[in-house]
C-alpha positions in Angstrom: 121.2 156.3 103.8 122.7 154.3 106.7 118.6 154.8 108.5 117.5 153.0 105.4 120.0 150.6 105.6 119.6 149.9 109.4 115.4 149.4 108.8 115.6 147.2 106.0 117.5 145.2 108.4 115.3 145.4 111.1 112.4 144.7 108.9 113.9 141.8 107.3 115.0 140.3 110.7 111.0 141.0 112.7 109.4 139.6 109.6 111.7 136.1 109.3 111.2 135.8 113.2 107.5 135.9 112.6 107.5 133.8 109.8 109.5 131.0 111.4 107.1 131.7 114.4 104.1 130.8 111.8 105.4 128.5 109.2 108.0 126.5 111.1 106.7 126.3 115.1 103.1 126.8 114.3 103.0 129.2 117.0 102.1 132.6 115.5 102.7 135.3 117.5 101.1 138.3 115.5 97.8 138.7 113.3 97.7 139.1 109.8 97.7 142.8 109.5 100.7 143.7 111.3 103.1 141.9 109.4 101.4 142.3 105.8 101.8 146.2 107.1 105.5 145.7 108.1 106.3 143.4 104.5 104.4 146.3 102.5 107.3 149.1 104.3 110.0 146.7 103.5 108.6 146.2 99.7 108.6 150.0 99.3 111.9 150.6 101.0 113.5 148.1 98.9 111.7 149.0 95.6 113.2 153.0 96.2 116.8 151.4 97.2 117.3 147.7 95.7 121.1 147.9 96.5 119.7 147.0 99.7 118.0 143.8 98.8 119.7 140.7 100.2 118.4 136.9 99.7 117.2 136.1 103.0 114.8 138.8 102.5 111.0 137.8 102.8 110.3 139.7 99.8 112.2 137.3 97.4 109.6 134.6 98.1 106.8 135.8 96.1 108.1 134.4 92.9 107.2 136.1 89.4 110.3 134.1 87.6 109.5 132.5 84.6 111.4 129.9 83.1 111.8 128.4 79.6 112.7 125.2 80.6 114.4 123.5 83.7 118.4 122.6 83.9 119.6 119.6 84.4 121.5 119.3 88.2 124.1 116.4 89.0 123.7 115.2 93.1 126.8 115.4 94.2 126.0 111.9 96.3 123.3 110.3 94.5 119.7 110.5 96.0 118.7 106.6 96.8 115.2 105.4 97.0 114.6 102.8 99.9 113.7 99.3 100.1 110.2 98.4 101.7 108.6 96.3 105.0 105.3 95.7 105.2 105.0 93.9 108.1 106.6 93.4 111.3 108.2 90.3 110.0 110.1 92.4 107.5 111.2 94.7 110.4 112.8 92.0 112.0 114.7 90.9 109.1 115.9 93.8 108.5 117.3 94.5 112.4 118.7 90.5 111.9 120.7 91.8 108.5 122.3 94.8 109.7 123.0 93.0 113.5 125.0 90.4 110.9 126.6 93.2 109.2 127.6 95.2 112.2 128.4 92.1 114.0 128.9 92.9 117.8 128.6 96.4 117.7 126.2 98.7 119.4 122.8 100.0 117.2 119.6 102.1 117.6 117.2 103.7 115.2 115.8 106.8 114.2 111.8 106.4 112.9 109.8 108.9 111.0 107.0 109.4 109.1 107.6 108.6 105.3 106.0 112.1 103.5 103.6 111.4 100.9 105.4 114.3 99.0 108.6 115.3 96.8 112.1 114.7 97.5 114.4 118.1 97.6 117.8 118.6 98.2 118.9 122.4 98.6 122.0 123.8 98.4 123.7 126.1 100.6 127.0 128.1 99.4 128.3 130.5 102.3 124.8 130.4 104.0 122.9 130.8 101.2 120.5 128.8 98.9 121.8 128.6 96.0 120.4 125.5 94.3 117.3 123.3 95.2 117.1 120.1 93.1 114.5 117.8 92.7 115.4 113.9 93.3 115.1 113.3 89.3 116.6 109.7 88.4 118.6 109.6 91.9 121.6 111.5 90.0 120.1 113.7 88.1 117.4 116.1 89.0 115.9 119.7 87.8 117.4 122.8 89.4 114.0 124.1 90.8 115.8 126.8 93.0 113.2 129.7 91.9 110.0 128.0 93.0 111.7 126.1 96.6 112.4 129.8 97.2 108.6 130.2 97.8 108.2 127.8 100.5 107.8 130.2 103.5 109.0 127.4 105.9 112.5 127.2 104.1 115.1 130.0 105.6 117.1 131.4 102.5 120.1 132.2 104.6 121.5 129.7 107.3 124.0 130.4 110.1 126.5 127.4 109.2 130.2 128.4 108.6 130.5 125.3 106.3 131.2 126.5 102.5 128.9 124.3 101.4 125.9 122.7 102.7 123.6 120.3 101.6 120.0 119.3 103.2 117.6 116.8 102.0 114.1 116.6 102.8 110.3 116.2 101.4 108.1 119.3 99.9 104.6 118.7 100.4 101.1 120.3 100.6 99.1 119.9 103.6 95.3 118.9 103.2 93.5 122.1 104.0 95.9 124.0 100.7 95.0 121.0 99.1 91.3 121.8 99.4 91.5 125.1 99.0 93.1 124.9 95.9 90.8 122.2 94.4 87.7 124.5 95.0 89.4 127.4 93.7 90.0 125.0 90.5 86.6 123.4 90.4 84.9 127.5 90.6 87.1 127.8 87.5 85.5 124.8 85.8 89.4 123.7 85.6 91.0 119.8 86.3 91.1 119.0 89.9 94.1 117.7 91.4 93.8 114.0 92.0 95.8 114.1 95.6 98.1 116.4 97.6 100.8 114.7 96.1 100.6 115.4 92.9 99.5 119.0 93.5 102.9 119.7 94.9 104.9 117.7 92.4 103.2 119.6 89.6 103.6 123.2 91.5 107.4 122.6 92.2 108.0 121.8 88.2 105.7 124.9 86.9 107.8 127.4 85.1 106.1 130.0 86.4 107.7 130.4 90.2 104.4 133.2 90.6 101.9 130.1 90.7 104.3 128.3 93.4 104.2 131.2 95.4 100.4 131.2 95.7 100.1 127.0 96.6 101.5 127.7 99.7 103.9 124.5 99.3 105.5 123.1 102.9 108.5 121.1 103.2 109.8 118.7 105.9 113.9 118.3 105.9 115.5 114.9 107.6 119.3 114.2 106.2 121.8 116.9 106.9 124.5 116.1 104.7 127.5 117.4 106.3 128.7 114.5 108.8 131.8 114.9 109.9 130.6 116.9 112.9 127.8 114.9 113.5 127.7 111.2 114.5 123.8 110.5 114.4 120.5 111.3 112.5 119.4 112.0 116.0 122.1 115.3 116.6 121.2 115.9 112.8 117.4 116.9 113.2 118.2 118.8 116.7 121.1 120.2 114.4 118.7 121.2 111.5 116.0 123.0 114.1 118.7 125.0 115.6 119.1 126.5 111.5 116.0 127.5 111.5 114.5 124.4 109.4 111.2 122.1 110.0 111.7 118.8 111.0 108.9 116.4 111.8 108.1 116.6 115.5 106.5 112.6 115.2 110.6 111.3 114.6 111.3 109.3 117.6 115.1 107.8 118.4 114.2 104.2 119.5 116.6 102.2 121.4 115.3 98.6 119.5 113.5 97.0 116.9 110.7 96.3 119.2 110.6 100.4 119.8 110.7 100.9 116.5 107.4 98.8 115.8 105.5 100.3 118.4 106.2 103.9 116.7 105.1 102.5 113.6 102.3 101.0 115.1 101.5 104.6 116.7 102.3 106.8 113.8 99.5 103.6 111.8 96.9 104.9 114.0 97.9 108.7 113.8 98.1 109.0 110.0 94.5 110.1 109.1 94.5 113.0 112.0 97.0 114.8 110.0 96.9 117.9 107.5 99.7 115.7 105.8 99.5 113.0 103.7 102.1 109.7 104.6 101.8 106.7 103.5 104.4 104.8 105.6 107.2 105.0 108.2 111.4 105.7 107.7 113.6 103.5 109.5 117.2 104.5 109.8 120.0 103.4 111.4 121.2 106.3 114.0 124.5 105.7 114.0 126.3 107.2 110.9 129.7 105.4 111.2 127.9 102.4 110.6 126.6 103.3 107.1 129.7 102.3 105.1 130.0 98.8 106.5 126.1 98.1 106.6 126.3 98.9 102.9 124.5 99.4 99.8 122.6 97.9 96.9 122.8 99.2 94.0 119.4 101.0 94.4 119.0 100.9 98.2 121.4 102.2 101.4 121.0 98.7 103.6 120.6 100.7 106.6 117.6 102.6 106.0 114.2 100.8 105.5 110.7 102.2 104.5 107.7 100.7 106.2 104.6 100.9 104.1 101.2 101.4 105.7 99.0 98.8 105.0 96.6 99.6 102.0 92.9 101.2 102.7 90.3 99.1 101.3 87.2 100.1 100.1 83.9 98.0 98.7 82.1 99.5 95.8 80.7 98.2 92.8 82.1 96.9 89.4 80.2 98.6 86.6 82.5 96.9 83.7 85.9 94.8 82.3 87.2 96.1 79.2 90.7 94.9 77.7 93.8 97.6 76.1 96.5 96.4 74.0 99.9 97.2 74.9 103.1 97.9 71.7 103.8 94.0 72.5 100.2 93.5 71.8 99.8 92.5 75.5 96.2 92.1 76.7 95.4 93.7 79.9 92.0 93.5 81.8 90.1 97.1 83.5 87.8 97.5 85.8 84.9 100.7 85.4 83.8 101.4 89.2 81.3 103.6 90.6 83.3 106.3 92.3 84.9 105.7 95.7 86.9 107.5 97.8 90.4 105.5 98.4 93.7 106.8 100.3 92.5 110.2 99.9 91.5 109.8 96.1 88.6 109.4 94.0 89.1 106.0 92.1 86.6 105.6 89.4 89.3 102.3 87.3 91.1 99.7 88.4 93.4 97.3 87.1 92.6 93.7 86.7 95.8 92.7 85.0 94.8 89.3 82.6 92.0 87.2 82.2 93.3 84.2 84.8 93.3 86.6 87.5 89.6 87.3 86.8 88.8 84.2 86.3 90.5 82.8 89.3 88.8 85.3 91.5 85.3 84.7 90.4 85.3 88.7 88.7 81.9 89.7 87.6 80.3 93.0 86.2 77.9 94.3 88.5 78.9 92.5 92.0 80.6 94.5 94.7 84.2 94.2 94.8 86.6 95.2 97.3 89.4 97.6 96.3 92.7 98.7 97.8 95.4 100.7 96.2 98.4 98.8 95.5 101.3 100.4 97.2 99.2 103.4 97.5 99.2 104.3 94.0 97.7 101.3 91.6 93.9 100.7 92.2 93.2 97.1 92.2 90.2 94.7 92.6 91.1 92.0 95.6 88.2 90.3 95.1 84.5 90.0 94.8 81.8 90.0 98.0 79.5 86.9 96.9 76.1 88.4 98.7 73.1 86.8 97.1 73.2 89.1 93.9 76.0 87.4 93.4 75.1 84.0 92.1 72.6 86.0 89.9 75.6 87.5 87.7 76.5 85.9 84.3 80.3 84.4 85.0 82.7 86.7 82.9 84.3 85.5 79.7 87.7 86.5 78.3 87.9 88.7 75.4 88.6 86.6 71.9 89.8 89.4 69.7 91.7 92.4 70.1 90.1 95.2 71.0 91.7 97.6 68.4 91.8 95.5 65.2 89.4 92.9 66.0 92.1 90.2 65.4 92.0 87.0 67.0 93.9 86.6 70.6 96.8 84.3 70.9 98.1 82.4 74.2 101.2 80.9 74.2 101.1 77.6 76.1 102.4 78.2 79.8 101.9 82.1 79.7 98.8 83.6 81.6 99.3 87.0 78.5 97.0 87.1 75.8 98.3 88.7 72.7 97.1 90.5 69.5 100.2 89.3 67.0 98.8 91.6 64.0 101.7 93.9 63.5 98.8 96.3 61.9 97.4 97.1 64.8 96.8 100.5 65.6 97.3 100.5 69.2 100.5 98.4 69.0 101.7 100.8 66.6 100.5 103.9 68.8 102.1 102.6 71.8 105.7 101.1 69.9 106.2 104.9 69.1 105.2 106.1 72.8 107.7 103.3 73.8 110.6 104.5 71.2 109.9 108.1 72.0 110.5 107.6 75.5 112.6 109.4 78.4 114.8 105.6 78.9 114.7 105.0 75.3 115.3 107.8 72.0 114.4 110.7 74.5 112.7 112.4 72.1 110.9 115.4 74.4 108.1 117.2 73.0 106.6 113.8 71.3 104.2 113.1 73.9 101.5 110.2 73.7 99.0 112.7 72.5 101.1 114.3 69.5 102.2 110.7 68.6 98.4 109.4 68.2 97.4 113.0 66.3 100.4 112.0 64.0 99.1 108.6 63.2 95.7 109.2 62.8 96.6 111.8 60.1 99.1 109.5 58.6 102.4 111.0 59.0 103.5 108.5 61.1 103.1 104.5 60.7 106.3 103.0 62.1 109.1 104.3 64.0 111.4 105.2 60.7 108.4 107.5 60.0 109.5 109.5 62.9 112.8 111.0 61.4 111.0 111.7 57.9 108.6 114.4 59.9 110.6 117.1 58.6 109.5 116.3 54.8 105.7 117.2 55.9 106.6 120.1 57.9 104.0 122.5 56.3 101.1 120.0 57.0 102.2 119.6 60.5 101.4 123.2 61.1 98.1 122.7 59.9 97.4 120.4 62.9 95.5 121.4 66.2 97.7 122.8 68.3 100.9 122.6 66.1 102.1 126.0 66.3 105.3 126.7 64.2 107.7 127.5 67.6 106.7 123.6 68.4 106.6 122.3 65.1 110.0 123.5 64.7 111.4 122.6 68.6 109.5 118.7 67.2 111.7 118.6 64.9 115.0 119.7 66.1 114.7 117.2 69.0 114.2 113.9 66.5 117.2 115.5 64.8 118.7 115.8 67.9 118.5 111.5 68.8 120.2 110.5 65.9 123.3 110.6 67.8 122.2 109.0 70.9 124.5 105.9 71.6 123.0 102.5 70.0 121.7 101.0 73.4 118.9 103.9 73.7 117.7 102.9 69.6 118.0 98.7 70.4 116.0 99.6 73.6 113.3 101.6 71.8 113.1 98.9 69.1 110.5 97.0 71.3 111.9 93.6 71.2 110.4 91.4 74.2 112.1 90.7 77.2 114.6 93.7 76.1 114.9 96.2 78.8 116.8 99.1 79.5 120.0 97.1 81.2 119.6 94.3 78.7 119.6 96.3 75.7 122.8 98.1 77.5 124.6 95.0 77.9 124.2 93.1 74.8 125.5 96.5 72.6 128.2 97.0 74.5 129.5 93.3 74.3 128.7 93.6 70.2 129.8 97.1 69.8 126.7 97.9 67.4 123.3 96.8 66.4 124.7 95.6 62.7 127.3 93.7 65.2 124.3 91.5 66.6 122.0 91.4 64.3 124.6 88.8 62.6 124.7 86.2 66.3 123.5 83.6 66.9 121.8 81.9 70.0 125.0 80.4 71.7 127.1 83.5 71.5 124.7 86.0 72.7 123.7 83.2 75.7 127.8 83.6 76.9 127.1 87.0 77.6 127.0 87.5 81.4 123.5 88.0 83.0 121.9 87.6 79.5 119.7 84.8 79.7 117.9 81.6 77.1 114.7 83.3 76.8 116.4 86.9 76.4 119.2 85.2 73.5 116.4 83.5 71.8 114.0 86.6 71.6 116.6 88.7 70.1 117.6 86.2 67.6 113.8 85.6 66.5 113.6 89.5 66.2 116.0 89.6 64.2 114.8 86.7 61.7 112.0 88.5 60.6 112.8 90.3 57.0 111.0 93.5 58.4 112.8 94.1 61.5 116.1 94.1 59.2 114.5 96.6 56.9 113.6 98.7 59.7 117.0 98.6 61.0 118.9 99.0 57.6 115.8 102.2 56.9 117.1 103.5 60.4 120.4 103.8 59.6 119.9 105.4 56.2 118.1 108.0 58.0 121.1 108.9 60.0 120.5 107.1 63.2 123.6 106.2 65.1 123.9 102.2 65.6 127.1 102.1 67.5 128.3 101.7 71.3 129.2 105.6 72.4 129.9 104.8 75.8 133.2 103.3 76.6 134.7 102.8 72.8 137.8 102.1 73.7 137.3 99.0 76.4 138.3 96.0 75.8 136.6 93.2 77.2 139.2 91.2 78.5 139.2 88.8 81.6 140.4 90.6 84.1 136.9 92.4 84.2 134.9 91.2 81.9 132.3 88.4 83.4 133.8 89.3 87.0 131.9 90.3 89.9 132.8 93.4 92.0 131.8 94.6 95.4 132.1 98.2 96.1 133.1 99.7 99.9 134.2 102.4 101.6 134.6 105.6 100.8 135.9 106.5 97.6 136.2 109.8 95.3 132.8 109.3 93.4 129.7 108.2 94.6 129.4 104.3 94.2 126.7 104.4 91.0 130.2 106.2 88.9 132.3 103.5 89.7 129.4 100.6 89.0 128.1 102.3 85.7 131.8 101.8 84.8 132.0 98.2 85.6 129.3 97.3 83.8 130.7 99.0 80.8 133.5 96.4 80.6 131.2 93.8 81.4 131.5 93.0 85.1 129.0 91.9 87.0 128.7 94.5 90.2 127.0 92.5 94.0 126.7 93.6 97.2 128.1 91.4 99.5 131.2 89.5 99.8 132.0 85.4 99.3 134.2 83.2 98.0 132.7 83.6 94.4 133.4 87.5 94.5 136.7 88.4 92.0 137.5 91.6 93.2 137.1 94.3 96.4 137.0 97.8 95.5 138.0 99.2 98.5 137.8 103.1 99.7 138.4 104.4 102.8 136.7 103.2 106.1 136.0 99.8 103.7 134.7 98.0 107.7 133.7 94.6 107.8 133.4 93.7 104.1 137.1 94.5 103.4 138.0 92.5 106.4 135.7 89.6 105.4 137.5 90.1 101.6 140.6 89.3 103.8 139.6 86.3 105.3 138.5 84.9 102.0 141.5 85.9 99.9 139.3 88.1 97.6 141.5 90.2 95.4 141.2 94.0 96.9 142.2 97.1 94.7 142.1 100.3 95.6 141.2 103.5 93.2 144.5 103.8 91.6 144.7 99.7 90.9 140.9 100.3 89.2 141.8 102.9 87.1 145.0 101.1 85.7 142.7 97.3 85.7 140.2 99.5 83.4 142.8 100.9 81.9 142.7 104.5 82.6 
């Protein structure tokens, strides 16, 4: 037994060298046949004695786990997004902010190219991967640990005697997978993949870890969580290649800002000679005891920049301009284009937003228009090439009725929008559910766009009340395409399911203009319930901090009009919850409420606990310090801001004199 033991290790430990040889250092070092011979012995050897079988063991890549459904996974530090440059003016800028925040004290950078991919974070407990999340929301994500495990690149076990580990980084698939796998798809008369991104952000979220295994997914890593024996991203990355890991070999440490834009400039001209898509350039700052007193927005680490490539533009011609109606009754414009290749992408649409923009531009059907992808994602018309055909073509008119209902357009004066205002209209209706049902609003999963219009078109559904009376009809529901009982029924338990979602998510998915997700946050939480302010009037809901005129006065209209009341009234006699949840108990009094707040140092949450908390009393939460800020909340390490605080007599608390302000 011990011989068995002792070559299952040796296997194991020839096969991972090779494989990092391959995968990692693009540098194989045997052919195909020797190690599929030497991974066939170890699959037998382990198949006779699976006590044997240990995680970092090349066999536990191939998938076959099937899933029902993906858990939910909290970050443990929340995973930010970054602001963007597009030019070398916004470069400079952002070296002139953090030299400001950082004052006197000495600076470089680390530059990388930004992956066109999906962001990761994996999970090491006692050297082993335990959990790989996807980015999600920034703090929540989906515990994709089963398909990660497929990535050949990604070493299962990792020499690091920390407990835990964490390592971020970007999974991707390079061009020539990407190609491959389109072909095989095309041979199979299936849907082709519109770009390598989305290829790999669909294969990581399958629920079937057997397809992963065969896409052949790749993954760059560049933050290495665990500082406190590291004092740059620089060490980091050499750090991260001596576990075994792939790191980008175009990162550059550059001394300046003037080094960092000539590696942008380089990686520009490099971009379309890789088997990777990237679609921009990752600034950092190298020093990580900087960080806490360069700072943070709320959405954004300050000391961290994303430089986006400039957009690829492409002429081709404009074959049509047809107008969709949003669930505000919102008018926007389309473009039909003969196919073109854009940013590695076949764009056949564009957007053209509203009918100034057209008209401003000179837009007509049939000339040859230049395209660029906006951001590398939105195709959009920049304008037309006015050859001699061009003169020829009959100027474009905007549409005068809706394009649904056929009812007459309305523009308000001073707003470029056209509107349909009949409240009949189908695709208002359509897309007022799609809003209600969605992921920032009711949550309701399973009621995608495409159930929702099948329900309406059949008439079970005319209004959003209709939603939560679905269970009546039941039996006909089965009789639809595609309705099976199992989803009928899983439908049905999650509309059942919403009625107890706190009152923000309902006002939210109500619909009313201007209302957004923070908005419709705010306002419940300063009324306590939706019966609360359906009864105030302009002047008290203008008090309320960050709320605005045009915001007060919408939500006052909205709630004139003798249907909206009905609706609400119907919506709580259904069941629906139409109270604050959150923070009950709060009182909004003025030591928080209408306050502002900056947050620093290090403290024993991540900053997004403490500011979710804040503006749950009301208080307004900024990211620098002045003489208008009311309070510091200072951590460890708090650096320049708590000193500045200091100089300014702000008030500073720490965690203890927050908990008893909030009254915890």
């Amino acid at each position: 037994m011990d011989k068995i033991e002792k070559r299952i290790k040796e296997l194991k430990t020839q096969l991972n060298i090779w494989a990092h040889a391959y995968y990692v250092l693009d540098a194989p070092v045997v052919d195909d046949a020797e190690y599929d011979a030497l991974f066939l012995e170890l699959k037998d050897l382990e198949a006779q004695y699976p006590q044997f079988i240990t995680g970092d063991s090349p066999t536990q890549r191939v998938g076959g786990i099937v899933l029902e459904k993906f858990e939910k996974y909290q970050h443990k530090t929340p995973m930010l997004s970054l602001d963007n440059a597009f030019n070398d003016g916004d470069l400079l800028n952002f070296d002139k902010q953090i030299k400001k925040e950082v004052e006197q004290k000495p600076y470089s950078f680390f530059v990388e190219p930004k992956i066109d991919g999906l962001s990761i974070s994996l999970i090491y407990k006692q050297g082993k991967l335990q959990t790989a999340a996807t980015r999600g929301d920034g703090v929540y994500g989906e515990d994709v640990t089963s398909n990660i495990k497929t990535i050949k690149s990604l070493p299962l076990m990792i020499a690091d005697l920390d407990d835990y580990v964490e390592i971020r980084g970007e999974v991707f698939l390079n061009k020539t997978e990407f190609n491959k796998i389109n072909a095989q798809r095309k041979a199979k008369d299936e849907p082709l993949f519109a770009n390598p991104r989305n290829a790999a952000a669909g294969t990581v979220r399958q629920l079937d870890s057997s397809i992963a295994a065969e896409r052949n997914l790749d993954a760059f890593l560049y933050y290495y969580m665990n500082r406190e024996k590291i004092s740059t991203h620089s060490q980091s990355m050499t750090h991260l290649q001596s576990m075994n890991f792939k790191v980008n070999n175009l990162g550059q440490h550059c001394p300046d800002i003037q080094a960092v834009i000539e590696h942008v400039n380089y990686l520009n001209t490099l971009r379309h000679d890789l088997d990777y898509e990237i679609d921009g350039v990752v600034i950092k700052v190298n020093e990580f005891d900087l960080y806490e007193e360069i700072g943070y927005t709320s959405k954004f680490p300050k000391w961290a920049i994303a430089f986006k490539f400039p957009a690829e533009v492409k002429t081709t011609k404009l074959l049509d301009i047809f107008p969709t109606v949003g669930r505000t009754g919102r008018i926007t414009y389309n473009a039909v284009l003969e196919p073109v290749g854009l940013a590695g992408t076949t764009v056949q649409a564009a957007t053209l937003h509203n009918a100034d923009f057209i008209v401003e531009r000179d837009i007509r059907v049939g000339a040859n228009v230049k395209v660029k992808k906006a951001g590398d994602i939105i195709p959009e018309i920049i304008e037309p090439i006015k050859d001699e055909n061009f003169v020829n073509l009959p100027i474009w008119q905007e549409s005068q009725n809706c394009p649904e209902c056929n009812s007459p357009l309305e523009r308000t004066v001073g707003e470029v929008d056209q509107y349909c205002i009949n409240s009949s209209c189908p695709r208002k209706i359509i897309r007022s559910l799609e809003h209600f049902a969605s992921r920032e609003a009711m949550n309701i999963e399973g009621l995608s766009i495409k159930i929702i219009e099948k329900l309406y078109e059949n008439g079970f559904v005319k209004n959003i009340a209709d939603i939560y009376k679905l269970k009546t009809v039941r039996t006909n529901l089965l009789e639809l395409d595609n309705m099976g009982e199992k989803s009928v029924d899983n439908l049905l338990q999650a509309i059942e399911n919403t009625k107890q979602n706190s009152a923000e998510k309902l006002f939210f998915g109500l619909g009313i203009r201007y209302v957004g997700k923070k908005t419709a946050q705010l306002l419940v939480i300063n009324f306590k319930s939706i019966l609360n302010l359906k009864n105030q009037d302009f002047d008290t809901i203008a008090t309320i901090h960050d709320i605005g005129p045009t915001v007060s006065q919408a939500v006052v209209d909205w709630f004139k009009v003798q249907a909206n009341l009905d609706l609400v009234t119907e919506l709580q006699s259904l069941g629906l919850n139409t109270d604050y949840l959150g923070n009950v108990g709060s009182k909004f009094n003025e030591e928080i409420s209408n306050k502002s707040f900056v947050i620093t140092g290090t403290l024993s949450k991540p900053r997004n606990h403490f500011k979710s908390i804040l503006e749950e009393h009301g208080a307004k939460v900024i990211d620098s310090v002045s003489k208008k800020t009311d309070y510091l909340l200072a951590g460890s390490e708090a650096g320049s801001k708590l000193e500045k605080a200091q100089k300014l007599n702000v008030k500073i608390i720490n965690e203890e004199e927050f908990k008893e302000l909030i009254g915890e």
